[in-house]
N, C-alpha and C positions, 0 to 999 in steps of 0.2 A: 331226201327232202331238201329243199333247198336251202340259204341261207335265210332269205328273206322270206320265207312261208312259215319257217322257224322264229325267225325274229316278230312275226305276227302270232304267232300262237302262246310263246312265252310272255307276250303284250297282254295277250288277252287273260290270260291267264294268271296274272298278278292282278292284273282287273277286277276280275272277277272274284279274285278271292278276296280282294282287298274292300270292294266298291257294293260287289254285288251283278252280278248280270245284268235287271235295270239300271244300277245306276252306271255302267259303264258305256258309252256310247263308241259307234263305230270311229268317231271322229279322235275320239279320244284312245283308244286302238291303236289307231293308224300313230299319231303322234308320239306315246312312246315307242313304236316299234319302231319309227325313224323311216315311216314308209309312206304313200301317197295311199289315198284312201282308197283311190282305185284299186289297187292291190290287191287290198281284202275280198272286193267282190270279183278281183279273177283268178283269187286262190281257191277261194273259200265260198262263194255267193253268199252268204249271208251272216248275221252274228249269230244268227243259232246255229249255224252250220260249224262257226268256230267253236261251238260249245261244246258238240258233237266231236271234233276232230280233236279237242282236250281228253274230254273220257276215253276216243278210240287211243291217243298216244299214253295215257298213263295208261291202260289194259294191254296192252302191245309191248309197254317195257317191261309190265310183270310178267309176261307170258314170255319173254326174251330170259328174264330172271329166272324163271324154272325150267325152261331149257337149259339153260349152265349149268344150274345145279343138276341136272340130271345127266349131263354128260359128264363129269367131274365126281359124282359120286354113284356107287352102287345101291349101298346096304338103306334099307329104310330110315335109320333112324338118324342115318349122318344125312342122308339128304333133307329130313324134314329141321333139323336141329340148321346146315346150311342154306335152308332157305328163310327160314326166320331171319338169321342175321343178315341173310341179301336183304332180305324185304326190308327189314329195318332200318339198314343202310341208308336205300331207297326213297322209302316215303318221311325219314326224317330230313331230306335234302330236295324231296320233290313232296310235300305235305296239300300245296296246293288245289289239287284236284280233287283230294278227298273233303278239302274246304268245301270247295265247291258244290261236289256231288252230293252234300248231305243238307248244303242251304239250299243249292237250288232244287230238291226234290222234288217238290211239285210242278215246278218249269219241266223238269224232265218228264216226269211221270203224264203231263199233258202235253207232249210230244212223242207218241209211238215207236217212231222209226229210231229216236235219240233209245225213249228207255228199254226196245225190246234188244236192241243192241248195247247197253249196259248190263242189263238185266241176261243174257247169254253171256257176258263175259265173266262176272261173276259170278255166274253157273259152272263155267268153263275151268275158272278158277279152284272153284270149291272144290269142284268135279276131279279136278288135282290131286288135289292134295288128301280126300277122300281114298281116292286109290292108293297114294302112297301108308294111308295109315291101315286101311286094307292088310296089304300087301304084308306089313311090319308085324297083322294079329296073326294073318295066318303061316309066317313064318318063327314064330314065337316072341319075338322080340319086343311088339307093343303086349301090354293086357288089355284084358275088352274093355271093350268103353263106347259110350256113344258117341258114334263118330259126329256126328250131326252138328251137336253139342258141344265137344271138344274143341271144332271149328269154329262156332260160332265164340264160346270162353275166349278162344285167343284171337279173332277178328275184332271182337268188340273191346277186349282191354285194349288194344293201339288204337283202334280208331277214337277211342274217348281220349286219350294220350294228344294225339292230333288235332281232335273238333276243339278241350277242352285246354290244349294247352297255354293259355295265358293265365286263368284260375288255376292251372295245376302252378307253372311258374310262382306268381304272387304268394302261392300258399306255402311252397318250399323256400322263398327267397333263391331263385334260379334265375342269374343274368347273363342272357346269350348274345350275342353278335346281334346285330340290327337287321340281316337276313339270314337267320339262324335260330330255328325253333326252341330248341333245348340247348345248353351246353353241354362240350365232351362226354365231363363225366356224368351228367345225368343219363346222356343217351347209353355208355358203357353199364348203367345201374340198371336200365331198361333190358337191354340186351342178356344180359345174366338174367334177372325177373325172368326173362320171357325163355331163356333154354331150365330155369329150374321149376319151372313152369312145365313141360315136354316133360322132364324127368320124372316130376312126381306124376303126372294127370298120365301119361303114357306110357310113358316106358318100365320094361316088364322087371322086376326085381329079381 
């Protein structure tokens, strides 16, 4: 991708999480990206379509993210304990998206072609890591569990981490950088939380 396609999408993108999708205009786009407004419409055709190529780039670096982890590791339980901390890694440095994807749900959800291709990637997603825990009950190493559920437990504690973190902030007295979700050691707190988390709900004693 290019430089400046890239410079339009992280534009938008701070927009959007920041402003909102209405309130962010193409004009205003184009100007933080430091790009001519025409641009947009011969990247992208239009700002829904940049909204579109938001959710496909955040779906495409997590789907890059479980590729590494699964060439780098074998055994069930290291791959799923290393992909947590990728994922972590990830969306506390790139949080935006998921901003996004939960304000504008309704924008999406009344654009088919945006949410039937979100909506399979978070299939796709799930669909993942579902087989990885599979894989881990019938080789002994998870115990049973609903896998369903399991996933869902640790999708939705980060995602409330993420949607909710300025009330989690205020409530802990947690002061981070100005583009910087949590600090360090909040995130390293998280991080632990989330593999002792796997240990006790998962893995087989």
């Amino acid at each position: 991708m290019s430089d400046k396609k890239n410079s339009i999408l992280d534009a938008a993108e701070h927009l959007f999480a920041m402003h909102g999708y209405d309130g962010s205009t193409t004009r205003m786009i184009a100007e933080h990206a430091g790009v001519n407004i025409a641009m947009l419409s011969y990247y992208f055709g239009s700002k829904e379509q940049l909204l579109a190529a938001i959710m496909r780039r955040f779906a495409d670096d997590i789907f890059a993210l479980l590729d590494t982890v699964d060439s780098e590791e074998a055994l069930p339980d290291k791959r799923l304990i290393r992909w947590m901390d990728a994922y972590l890694d990830y969306v506390f440095s790139h949080h935006k998206p998921l901003i996004i994807a939960y304000r504008e749900f309704g924008l999406i959800s009344a654009r088919p072609e945006i949410a039937e291709e979100t909506y399979q990637a978070v299939v796709k997603i799930q669909h993942h890591i579902s087989e990885v825990l599979d894989e881990g009950q019938a080789r002994g190493t998870f115990r049973k569990f609903d896998n369903a559920l399991a996933i869902i437990t640790m999708s939705s504690t980060i995602d409330n981490l993420i949607l909710d973190h300025k009330n989690i902030s205020a409530a802990h007295n947690l002061e981070s950088a100005p583009d910087d979700i949590y600090p360090e050691s909040f995130k390293k707190r998280v991080k632990t939380h989330m593999n002792d988390l796997i240990q006790q709900l998962i893995l087989a004693n």
